[in-house]
C-alpha positions as CSV (number, residue, x, y, z in Angstrom):
1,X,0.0,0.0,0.0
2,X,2.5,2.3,1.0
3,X,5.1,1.7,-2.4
4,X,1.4,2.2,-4.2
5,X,1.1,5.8,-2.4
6,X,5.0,6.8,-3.3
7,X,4.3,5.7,-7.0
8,X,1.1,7.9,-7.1
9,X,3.2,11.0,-5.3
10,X,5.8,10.9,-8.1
11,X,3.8,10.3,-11.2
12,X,1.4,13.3,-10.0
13,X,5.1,15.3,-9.7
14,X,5.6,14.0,-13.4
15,X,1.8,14.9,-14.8
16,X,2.3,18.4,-13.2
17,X,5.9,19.2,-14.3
18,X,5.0,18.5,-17.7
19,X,1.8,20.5,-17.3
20,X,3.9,23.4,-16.2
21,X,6.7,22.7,-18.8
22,X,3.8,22.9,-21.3
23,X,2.5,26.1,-19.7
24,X,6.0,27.6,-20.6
25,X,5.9,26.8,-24.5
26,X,2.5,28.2,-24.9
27,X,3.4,31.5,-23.0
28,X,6.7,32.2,-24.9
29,X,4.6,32.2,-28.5
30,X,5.8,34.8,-30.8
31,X,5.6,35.0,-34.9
32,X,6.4,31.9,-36.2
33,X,9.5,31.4,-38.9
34,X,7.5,29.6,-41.6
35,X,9.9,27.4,-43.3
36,X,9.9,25.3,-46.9
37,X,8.6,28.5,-48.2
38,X,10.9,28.2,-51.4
39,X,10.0,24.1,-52.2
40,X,7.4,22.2,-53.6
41,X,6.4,18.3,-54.2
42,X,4.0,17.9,-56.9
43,X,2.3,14.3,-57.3
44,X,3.3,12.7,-61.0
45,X,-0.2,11.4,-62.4
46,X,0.8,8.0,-64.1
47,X,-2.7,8.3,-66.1
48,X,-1.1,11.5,-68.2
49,X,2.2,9.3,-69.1
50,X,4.4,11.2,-71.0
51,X,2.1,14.1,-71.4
52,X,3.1,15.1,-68.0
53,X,6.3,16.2,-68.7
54,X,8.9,17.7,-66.4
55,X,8.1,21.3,-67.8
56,X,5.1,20.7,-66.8
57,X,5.6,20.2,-63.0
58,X,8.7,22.6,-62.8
59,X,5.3,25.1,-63.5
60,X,3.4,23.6,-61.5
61,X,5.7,23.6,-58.2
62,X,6.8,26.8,-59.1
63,X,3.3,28.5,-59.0
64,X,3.0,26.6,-55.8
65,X,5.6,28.7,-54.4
66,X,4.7,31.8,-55.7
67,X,1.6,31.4,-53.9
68,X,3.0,30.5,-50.4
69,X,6.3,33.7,-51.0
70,X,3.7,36.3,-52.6
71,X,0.9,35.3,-50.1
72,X,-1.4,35.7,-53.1
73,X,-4.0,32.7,-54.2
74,X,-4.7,34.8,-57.2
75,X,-1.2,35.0,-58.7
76,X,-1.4,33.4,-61.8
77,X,-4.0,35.9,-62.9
78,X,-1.5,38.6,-61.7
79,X,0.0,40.7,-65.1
80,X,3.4,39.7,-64.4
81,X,2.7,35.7,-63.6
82,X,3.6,34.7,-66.9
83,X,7.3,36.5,-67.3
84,X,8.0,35.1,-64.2
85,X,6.9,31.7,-64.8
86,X,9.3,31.9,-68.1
87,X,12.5,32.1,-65.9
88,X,10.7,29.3,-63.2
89,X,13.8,26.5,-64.2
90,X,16.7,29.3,-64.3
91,X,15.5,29.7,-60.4
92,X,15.8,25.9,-59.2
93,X,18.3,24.8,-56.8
94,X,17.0,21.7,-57.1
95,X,15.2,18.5,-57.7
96,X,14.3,14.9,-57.1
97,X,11.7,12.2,-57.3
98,X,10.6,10.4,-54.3
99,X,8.5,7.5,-54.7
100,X,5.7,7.5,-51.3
101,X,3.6,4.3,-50.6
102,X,-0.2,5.3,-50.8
103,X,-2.1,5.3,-47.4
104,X,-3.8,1.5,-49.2
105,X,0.3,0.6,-49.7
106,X,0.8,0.8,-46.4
107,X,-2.2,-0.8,-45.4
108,X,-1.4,-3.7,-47.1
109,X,2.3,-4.0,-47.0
110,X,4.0,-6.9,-47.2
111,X,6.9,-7.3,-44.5
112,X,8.4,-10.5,-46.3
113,X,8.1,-7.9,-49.7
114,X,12.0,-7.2,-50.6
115,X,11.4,-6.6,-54.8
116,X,12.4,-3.0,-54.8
117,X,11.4,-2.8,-58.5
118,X,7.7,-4.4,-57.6
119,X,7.8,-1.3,-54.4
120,X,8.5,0.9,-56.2
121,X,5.6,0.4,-59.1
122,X,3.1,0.5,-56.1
123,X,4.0,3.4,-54.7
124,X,3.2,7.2,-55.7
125,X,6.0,9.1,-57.9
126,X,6.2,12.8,-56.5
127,X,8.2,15.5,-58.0
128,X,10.4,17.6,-55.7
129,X,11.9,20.9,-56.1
130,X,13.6,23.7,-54.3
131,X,13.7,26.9,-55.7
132,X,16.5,29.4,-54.7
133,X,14.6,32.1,-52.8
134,X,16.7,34.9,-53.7
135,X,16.1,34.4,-56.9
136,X,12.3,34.1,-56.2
137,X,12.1,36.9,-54.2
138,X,13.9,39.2,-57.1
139,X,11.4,37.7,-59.4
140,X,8.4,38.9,-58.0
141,X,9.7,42.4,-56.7
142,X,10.9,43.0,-60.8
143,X,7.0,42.0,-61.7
144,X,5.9,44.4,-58.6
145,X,4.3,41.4,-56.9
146,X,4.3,41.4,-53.0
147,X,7.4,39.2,-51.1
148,X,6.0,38.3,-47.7
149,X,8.7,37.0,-45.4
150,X,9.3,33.8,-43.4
151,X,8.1,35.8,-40.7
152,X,4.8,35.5,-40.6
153,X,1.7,36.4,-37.7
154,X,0.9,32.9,-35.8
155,X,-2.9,32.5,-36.0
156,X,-4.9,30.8,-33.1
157,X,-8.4,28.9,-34.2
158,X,-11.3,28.5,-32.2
159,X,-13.7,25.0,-34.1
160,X,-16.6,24.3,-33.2
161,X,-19.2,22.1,-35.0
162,X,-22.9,21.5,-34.7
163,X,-24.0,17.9,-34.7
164,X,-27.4,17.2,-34.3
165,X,-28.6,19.9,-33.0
166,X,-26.1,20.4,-30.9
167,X,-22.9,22.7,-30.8
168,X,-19.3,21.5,-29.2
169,X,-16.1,23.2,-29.1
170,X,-14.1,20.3,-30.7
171,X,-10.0,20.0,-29.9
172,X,-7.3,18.3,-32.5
173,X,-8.0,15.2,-30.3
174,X,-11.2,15.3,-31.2
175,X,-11.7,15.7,-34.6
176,X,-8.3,15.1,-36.2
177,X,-9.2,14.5,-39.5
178,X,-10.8,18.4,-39.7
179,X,-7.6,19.5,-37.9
180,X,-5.3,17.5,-40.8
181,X,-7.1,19.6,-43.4
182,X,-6.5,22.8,-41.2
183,X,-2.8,22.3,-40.8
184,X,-2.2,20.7,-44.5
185,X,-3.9,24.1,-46.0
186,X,-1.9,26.2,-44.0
187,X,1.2,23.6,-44.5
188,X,0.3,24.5,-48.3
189,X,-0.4,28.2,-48.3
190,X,3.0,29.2,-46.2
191,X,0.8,30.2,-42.4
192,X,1.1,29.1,-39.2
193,X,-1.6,27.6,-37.2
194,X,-1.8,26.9,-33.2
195,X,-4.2,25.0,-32.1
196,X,-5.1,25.4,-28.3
197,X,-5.4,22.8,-25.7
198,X,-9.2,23.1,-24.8
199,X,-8.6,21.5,-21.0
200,X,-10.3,22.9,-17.8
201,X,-8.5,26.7,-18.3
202,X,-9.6,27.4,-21.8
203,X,-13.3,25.7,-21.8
204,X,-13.6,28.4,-18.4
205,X,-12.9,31.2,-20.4
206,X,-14.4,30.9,-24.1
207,X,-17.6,28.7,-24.7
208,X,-19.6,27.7,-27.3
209,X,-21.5,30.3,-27.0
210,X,-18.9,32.6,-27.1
211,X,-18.0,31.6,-30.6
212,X,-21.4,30.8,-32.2
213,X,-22.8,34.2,-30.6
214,X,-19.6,36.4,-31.6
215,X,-19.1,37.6,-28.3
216,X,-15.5,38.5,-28.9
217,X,-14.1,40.5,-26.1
218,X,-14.4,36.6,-24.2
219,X,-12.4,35.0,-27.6
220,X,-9.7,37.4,-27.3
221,X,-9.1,36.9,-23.2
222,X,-9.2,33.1,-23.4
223,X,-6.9,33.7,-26.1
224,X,-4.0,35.9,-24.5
225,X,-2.9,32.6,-23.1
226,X,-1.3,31.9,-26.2
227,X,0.0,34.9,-27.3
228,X,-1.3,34.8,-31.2
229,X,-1.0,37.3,-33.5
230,X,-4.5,37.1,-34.6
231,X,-7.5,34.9,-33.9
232,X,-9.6,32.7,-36.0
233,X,-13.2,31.6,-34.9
234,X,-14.6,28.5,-37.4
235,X,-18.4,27.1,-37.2
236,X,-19.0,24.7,-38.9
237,X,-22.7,23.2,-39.5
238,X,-24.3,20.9,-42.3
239,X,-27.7,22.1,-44.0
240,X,-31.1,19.8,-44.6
241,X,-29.8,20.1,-48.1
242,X,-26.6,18.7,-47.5
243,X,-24.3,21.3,-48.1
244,X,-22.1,21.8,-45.5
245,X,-21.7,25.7,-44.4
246,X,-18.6,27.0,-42.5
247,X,-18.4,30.9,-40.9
248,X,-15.1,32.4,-40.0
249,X,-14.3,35.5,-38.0
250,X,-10.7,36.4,-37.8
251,X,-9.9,38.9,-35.1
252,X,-6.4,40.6,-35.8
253,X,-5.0,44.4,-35.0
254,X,-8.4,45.3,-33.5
255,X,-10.6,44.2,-36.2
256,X,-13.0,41.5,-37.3
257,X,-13.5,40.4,-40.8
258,X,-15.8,37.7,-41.5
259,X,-16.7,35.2,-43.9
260,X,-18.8,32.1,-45.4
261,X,-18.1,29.2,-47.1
262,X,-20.3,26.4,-48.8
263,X,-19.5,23.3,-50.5
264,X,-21.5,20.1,-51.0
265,X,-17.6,18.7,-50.0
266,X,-16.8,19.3,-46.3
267,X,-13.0,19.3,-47.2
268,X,-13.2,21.4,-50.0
269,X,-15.3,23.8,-47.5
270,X,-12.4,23.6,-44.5
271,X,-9.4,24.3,-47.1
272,X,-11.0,27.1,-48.3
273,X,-11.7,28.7,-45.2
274,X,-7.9,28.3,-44.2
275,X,-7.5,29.7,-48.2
276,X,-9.4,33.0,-47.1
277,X,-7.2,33.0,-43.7
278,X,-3.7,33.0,-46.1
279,X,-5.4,35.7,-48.5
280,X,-6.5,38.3,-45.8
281,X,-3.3,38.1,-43.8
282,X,-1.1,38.3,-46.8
283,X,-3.0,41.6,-47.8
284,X,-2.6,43.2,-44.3
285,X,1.2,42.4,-44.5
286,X,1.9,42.8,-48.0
287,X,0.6,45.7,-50.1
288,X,1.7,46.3,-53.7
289,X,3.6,49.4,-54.5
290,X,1.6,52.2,-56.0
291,X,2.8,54.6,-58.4
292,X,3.7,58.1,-56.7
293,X,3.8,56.7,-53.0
294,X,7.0,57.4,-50.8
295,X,8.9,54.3,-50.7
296,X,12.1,55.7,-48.4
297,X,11.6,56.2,-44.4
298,X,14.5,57.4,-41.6
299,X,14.7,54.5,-38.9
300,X,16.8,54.9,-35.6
301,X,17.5,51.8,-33.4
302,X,19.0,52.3,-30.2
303,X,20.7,50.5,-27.1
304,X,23.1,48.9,-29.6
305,X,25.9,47.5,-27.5
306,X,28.3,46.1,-30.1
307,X,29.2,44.4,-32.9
308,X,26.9,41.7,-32.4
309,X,24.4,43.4,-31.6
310,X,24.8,45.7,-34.7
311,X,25.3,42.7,-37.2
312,X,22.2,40.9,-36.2
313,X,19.9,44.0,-36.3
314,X,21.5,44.7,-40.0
315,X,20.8,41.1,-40.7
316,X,17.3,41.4,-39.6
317,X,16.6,44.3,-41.4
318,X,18.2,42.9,-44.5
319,X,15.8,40.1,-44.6
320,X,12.7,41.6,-44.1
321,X,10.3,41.3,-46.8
322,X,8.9,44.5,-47.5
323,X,12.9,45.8,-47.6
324,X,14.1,46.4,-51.2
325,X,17.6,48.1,-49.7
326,X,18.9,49.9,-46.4
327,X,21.4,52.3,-46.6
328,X,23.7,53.2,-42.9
329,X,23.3,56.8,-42.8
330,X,25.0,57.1,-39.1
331,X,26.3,55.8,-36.2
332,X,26.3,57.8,-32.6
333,X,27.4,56.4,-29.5
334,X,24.7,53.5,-28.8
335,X,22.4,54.1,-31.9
336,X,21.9,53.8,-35.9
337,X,19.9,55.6,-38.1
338,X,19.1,53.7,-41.8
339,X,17.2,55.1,-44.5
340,X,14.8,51.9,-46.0
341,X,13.2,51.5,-48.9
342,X,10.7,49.4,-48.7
343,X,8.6,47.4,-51.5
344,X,4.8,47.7,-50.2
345,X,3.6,50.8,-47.3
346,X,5.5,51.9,-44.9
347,X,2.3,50.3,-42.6
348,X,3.4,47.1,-44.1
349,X,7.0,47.8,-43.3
350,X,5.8,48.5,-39.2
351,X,3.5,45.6,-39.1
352,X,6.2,43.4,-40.3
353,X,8.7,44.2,-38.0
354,X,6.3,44.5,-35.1
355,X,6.0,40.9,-35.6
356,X,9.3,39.7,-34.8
357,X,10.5,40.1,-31.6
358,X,14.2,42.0,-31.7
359,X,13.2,45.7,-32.2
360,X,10.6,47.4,-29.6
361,X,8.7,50.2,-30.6
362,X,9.3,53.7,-29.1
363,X,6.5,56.4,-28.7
364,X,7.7,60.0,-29.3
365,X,4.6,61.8,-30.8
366,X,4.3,65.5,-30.6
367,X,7.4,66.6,-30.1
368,X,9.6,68.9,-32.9
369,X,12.8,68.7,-34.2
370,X,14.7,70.8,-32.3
371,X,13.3,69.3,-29.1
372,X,13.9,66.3,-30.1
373,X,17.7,66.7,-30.7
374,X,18.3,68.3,-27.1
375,X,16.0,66.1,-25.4
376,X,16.6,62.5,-26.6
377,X,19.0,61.4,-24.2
378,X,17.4,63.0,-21.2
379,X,14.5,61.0,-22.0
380,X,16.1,57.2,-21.2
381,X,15.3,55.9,-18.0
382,X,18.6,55.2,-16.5
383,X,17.3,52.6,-14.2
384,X,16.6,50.3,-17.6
385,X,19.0,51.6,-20.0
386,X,22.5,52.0,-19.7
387,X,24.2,53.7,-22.5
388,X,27.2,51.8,-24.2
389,X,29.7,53.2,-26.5
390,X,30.5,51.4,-30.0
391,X,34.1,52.0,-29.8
392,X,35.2,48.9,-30.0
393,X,33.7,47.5,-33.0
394,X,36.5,48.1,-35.5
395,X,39.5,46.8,-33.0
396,X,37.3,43.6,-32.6
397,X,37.5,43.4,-36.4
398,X,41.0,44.0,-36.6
399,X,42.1,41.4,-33.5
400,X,40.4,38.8,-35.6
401,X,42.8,38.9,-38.3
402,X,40.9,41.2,-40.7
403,X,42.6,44.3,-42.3
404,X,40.8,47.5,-43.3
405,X,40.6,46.4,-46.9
406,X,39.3,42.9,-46.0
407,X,36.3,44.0,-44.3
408,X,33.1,44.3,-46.1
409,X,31.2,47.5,-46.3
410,X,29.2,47.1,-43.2
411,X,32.4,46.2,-41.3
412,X,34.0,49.3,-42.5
413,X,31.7,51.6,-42.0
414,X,31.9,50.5,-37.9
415,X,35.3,51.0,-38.1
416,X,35.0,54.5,-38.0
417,X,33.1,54.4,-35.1
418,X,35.9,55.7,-32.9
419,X,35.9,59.3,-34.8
420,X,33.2,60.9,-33.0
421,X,32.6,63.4,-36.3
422,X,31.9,60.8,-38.7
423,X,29.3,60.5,-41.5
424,X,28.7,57.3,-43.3
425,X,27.7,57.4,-47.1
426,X,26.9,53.9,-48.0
427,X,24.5,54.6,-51.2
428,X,24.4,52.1,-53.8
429,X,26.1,49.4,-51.4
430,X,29.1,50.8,-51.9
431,X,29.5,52.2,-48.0
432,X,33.0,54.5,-47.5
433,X,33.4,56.8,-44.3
434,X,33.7,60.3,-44.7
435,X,35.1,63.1,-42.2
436,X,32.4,65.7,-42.4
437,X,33.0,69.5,-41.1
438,X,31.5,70.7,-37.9
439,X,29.2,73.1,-39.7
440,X,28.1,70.5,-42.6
441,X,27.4,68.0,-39.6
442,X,25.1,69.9,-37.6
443,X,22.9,70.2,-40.7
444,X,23.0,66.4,-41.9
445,X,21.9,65.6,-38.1
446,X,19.1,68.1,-38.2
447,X,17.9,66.8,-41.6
448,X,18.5,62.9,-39.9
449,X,15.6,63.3,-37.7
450,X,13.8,59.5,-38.1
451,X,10.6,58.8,-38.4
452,X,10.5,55.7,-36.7
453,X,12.4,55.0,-33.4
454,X,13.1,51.5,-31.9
455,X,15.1,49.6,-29.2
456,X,17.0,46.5,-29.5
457,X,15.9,44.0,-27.3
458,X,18.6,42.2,-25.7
């Protein structure tokens, strides 16, 4: 009796640390890093023969990406789909075929089976391509079609189905055959989904009702748990007809955009709710460039405390989809300023960087330029912030082995850093350090004054 009560003590310690454990994933949730953005495995229909050729399903995989990099279901009816899709093989990096045994193959397997050549003819050809993204990415920015990053907003959904009359709020475990077709769509469309426990905390805050009656200050609380960048709510209900009917609100940035989908197929009406999901975020992240808009904006980062520091916030902001090129304009003590030019809005451009989690936001509305310039520094809070001097950056460079002219433009630019009168010119890539006058200085700083501020998180 007594070994029974120490064995139930300790696997009650186990069930809660990994409750715990879990507790600690869920709460650390940022934007997700979508990956395989750039690849593509088309199935080879054996019915088409030789008809199918490999043209064919180079095309085929390569509008497949285009849709999950652009964000954009509609892209081959876009005016500059078909240019693109001329230079589709010049962009692959590259390719194979993988043979898959078909969910009745694997059924029916035979362990004492060791004919590769009779395997092989019952299982499913695939075709499978990577594209190099760079390439992509030029591609579709030449053709003024949106890039939308890896980084993309995670999205938490809410299901619930009616059944006879009845509504339930139905979990992965429950219905994970609806929850394949969720995360297969979104697999296919580039998004992230999260799906959320349902256990005793959730099903107290959100209920059925909740969803079905939109009531969704209540969706958004139960939801802060996870830490989402936008919400999705989906009902789903079947018709005396038999069509099945599915309604969607998504609740993102403080608005609610709805939508409903029918479809005598109830797959066909779960993938293209998840369709609709990919489409609306990739607008609100993604805008195409319109003639006559201002495409350049001044950006300041501060608390930079070295060379690391520096290089992975250049990195970041090198990566970033709506980017089409930075330029260093200056470097002061513990801050940066870049000019960016950036492919969609500058809205677009904040949204997108709001979603990762290096650079926090800093509010300095209302006050002019001149007050600005005398005031910035008095307006850190020293018990947060300690100021740190780049000085080092270049002689960190150097003690590594690299000379002046083996450093790359970034790296040359920071050696400078220890000239307190400094401008950096780094237009068309090319970055050089130049020594500007007193005078000349004090009007480049007034003229630097950035539109958008930021901290590096550390």
């Amino acid at each position: 009796m007594k070994c029974k009560q120490i064995s139930n003590f300790y696997f009650f310690r186990q069930i809660t640390f990994i409750f715990f454990i879990s507790l600690l994933f869920v709460q650390s949730g940022v934007a997700a890093s979508v990956s395989n953005l750039y690849e593509s495995s088309i199935k080879v229909d054996s019915s088409k023969g030789e008809d199918q050729g490999e043209n064919q399903l180079i095309a085929e995989a390569f509008t497949h990406v285009l849709i999950k990099v652009s964000g954009r279901s509609d892209v081959a009816a876009l005016p500059g789909y078909r240019a693109i899709l001329k230079k589709a093989e010049s962009a692959i990096s590259q390719f194979r075929y993988d043979y898959k045994a078909s969910p009745s193959d694997e059924i029916n397997a035979d362990p004492q089976q060791n004919d590769l050549d009779n395997q092989e003819q019952e299982k499913e050809k695939w075709f499978w391509v990577r594209f190099n993204s760079q390439t992509v990415n030029d591609l579709l920015k030449q053709a003024q079609i949106p890039v939308w990053g890896k980084i993309r907003p995670e999205t938490l959904i809410w299901f619930s189905q009616e059944t006879r009359g009845k509504r339930y709020l139905k979990s992965q475990y429950d219905e994970p055959e609806i929850y394949a077709v969720f995360k297969q769509q979104a697999d296919q469309r580039g998004i992230s989904l999260i799906f959320p426990f349902l256990d005793l905390q959730d099903r107290s805050s959100v209920s059925v009702t909740d969803i079905w009656g939109n009531f969704n200050d209540a969706v958004l609380l139960a939801s802060r748990r996870y830490q989402a960048q936008s919400t999705l709510t989906a009902r789903l209900f079947r018709e005396r007809s038999g069509l099945w009917v599915s309604r969607w609100n998504l609740l993102m940035l403080g608005e609610v955009q709805s939508w409903e989908i029918r479809d005598e197929k109830l797959e066909r009406v779960l993938a293209s709710g998840i369709d609709k999901l990919a489409d609306k975020l990739s607008r609100q992240f993604t805008q195409v460039l319109s003639e006559g808009s201002d495409t350049a904006v001044l950006v300041q980062i501060n608390n930079i405390g070295g060379y690391k520091d520096f290089q992975a916030l250049d990195d970041y902001l090198r990566n970033l989809a709506t980017v089409m090129s930075i330029v260093l304009m200056q470097v002061e003590h513990d801050k940066v300023i870049y000019k960016i030019n950036y492919l969609s809005s500058k809205s677009s451009l904040i949204q997108e960087i709001r979603l990762g989690d290096l650079l926090n936001s800093v509010e300095r509305s209302g006050v002019d330029n001149e007050q600005y310039n005398n005031n910035i520094d008095n307006s850190i809070d020293n018990n947060t912030y300690q100021s740190v001097i780049l000085d080092d950056l270049g002689k960190n460079n150097s003690a590594q082995g690299k000379t002046t002219a083996q450093m790359n433009s970034r790296e040359k630019a920071l050696d400078s850093l220890d000239k307190p009168d400094s401008k950096i010119d780094t237009a068309n890539d090319a970055q050089t350090t130049q020594t500007v006058p007193p005078v000349e200085q004090e009007k480049i700083v007034e003229q630097l004054l950035p539109e958008l501020e930021y901290w590096l998180a550390r």
